[in-house]
N, CA, C and O of each residue as an XYZ file, in Angstrom:
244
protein
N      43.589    -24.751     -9.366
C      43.528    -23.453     -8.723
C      44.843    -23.185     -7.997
O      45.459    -24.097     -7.444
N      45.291    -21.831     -8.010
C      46.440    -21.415     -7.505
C      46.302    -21.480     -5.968
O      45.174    -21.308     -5.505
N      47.505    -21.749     -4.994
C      47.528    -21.024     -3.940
C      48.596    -20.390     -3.410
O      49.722    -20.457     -3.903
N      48.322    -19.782     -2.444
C      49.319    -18.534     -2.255
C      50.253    -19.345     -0.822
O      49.930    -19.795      0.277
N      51.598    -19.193     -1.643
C      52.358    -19.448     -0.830
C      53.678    -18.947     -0.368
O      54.142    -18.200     -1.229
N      54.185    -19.027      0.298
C      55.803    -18.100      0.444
C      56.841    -19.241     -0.287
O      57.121    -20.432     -0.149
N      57.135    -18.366     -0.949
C      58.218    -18.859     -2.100
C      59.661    -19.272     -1.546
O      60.194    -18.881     -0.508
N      60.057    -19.982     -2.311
C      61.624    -20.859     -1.978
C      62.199    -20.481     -2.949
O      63.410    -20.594     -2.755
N      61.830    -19.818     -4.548
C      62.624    -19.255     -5.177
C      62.653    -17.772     -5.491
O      63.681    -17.170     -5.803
N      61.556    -17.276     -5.395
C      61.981    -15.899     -4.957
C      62.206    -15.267     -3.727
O      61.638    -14.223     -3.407
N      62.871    -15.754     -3.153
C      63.124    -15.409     -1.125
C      64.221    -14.572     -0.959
O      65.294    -14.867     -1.485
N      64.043    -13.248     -0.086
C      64.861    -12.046     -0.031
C      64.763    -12.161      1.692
O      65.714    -12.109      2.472
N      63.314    -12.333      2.025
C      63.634    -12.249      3.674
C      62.870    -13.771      4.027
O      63.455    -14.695      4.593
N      61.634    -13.806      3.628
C      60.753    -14.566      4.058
C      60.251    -15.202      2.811
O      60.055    -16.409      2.947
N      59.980    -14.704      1.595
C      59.527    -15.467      0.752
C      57.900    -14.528      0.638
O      57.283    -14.979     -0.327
N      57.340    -13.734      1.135
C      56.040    -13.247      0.618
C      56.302    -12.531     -0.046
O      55.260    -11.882     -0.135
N      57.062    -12.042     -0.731
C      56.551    -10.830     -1.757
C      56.482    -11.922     -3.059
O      55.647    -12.025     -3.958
N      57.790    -12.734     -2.753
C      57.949    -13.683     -4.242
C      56.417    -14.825     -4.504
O      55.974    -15.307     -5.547
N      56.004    -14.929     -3.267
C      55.301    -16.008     -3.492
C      53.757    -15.123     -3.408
O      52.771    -15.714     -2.966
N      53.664    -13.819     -3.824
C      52.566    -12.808     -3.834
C      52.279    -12.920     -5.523
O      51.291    -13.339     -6.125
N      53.920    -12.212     -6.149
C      54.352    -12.604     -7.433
C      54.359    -13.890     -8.483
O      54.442    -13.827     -9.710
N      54.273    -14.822     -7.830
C      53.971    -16.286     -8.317
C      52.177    -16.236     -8.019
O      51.470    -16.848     -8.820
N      51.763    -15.769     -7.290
C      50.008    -16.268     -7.119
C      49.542    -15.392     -8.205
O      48.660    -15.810     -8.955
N      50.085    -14.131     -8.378
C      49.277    -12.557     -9.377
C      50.298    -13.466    -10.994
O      49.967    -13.593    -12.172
N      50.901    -13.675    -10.628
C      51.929    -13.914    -11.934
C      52.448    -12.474    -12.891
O      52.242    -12.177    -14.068
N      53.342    -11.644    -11.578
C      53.899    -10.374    -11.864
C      55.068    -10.431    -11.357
O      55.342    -11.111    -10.369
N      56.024     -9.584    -12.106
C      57.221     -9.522    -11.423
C      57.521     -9.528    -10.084
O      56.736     -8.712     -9.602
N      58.078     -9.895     -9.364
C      58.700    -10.113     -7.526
C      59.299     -8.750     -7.756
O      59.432     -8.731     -6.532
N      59.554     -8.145     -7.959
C      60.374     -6.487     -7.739
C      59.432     -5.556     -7.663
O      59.442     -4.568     -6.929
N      58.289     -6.003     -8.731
C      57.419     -4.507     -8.755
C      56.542     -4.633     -6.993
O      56.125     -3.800     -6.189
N      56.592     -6.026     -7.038
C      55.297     -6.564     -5.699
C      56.406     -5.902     -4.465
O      55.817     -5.060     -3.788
N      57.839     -6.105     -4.051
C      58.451     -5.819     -3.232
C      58.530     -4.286     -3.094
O      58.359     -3.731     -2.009
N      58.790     -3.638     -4.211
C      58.515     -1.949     -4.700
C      57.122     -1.553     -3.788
O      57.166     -0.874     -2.762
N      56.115     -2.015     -4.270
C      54.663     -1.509     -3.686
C      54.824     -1.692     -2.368
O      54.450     -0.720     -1.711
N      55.413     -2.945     -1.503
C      55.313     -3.322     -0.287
C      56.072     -2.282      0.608
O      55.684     -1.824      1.683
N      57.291     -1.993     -0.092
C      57.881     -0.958      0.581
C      57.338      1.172      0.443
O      57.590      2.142      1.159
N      56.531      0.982     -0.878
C      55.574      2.198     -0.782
C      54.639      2.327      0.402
O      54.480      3.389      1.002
N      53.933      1.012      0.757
C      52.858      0.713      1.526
C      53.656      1.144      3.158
O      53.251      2.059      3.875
N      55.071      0.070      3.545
C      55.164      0.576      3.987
C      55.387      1.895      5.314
O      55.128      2.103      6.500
N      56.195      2.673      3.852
C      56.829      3.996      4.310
C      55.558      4.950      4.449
O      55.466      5.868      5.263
N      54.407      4.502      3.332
C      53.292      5.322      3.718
C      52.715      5.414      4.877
O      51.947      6.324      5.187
N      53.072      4.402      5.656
C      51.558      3.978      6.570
C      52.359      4.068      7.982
O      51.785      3.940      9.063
N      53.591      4.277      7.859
C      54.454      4.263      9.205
C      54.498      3.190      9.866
O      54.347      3.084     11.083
N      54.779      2.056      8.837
C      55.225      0.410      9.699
C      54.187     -0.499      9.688
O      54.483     -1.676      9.897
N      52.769     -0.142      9.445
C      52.052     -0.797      9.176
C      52.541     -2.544      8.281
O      52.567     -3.748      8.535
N      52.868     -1.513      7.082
C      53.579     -2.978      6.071
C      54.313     -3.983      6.920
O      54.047     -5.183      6.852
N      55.301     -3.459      7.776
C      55.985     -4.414      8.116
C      55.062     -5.463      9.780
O      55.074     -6.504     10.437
N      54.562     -4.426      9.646
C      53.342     -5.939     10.336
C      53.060     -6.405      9.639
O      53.664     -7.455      9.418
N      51.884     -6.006      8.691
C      51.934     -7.054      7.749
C      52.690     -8.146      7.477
O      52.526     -9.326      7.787
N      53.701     -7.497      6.741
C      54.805     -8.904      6.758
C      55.077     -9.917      7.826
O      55.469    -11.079      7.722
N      54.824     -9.313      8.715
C      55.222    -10.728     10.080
C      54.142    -11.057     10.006
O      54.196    -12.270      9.800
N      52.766    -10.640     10.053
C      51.702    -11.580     10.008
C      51.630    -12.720      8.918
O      51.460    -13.902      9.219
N      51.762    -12.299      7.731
C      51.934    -12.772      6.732
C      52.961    -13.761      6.539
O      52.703    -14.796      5.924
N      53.947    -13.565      6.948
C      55.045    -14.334      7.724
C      54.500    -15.668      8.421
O      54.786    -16.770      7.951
N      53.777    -15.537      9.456
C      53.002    -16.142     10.106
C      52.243    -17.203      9.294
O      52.592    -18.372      9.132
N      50.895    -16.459      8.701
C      50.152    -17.284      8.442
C      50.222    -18.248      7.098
O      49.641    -19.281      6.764
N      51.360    -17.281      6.415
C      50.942    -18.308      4.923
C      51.807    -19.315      5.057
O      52.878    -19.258      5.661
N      51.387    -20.180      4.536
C      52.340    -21.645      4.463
C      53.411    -21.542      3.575
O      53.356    -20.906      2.522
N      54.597    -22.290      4.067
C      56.243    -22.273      2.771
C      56.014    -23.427      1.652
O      55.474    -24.525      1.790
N      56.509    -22.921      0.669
C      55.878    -23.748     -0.610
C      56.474    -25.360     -0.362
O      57.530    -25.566      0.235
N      55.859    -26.139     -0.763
C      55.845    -27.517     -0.490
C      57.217    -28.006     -1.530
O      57.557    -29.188     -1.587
């Protein structure tokens, strides 16, 4: 079974979008694309996200 982790080879800031992309097994651009739709939609929301996410997921072993 897969788990979701923040990536060491797809890493731009932190490693979650790449290691979102390694768990779905989809491109790291389209996952970073949506993250930044999410977001500009939501007025910063996303980027909590990301620090939470930041936070909680573990860096790949």
């Amino acid at each position: 079974m897969n788990k979701l982790y923040r990536s060491k080879k797809n890493k731009i800031i932190a490693g979650i979008c790449g290691g979102i992309s390694e768990y779905f097994k989809i491109d790291p651009t389209l996952v970073r694309l949506l993250w930044l739709l999410v977001s500009v939609m939501s007025v910063g929301a996303g980027l909590v996200a990301y620090i939470i996410a930041w936070i909680i997921i573990p860096e790949e072993p």
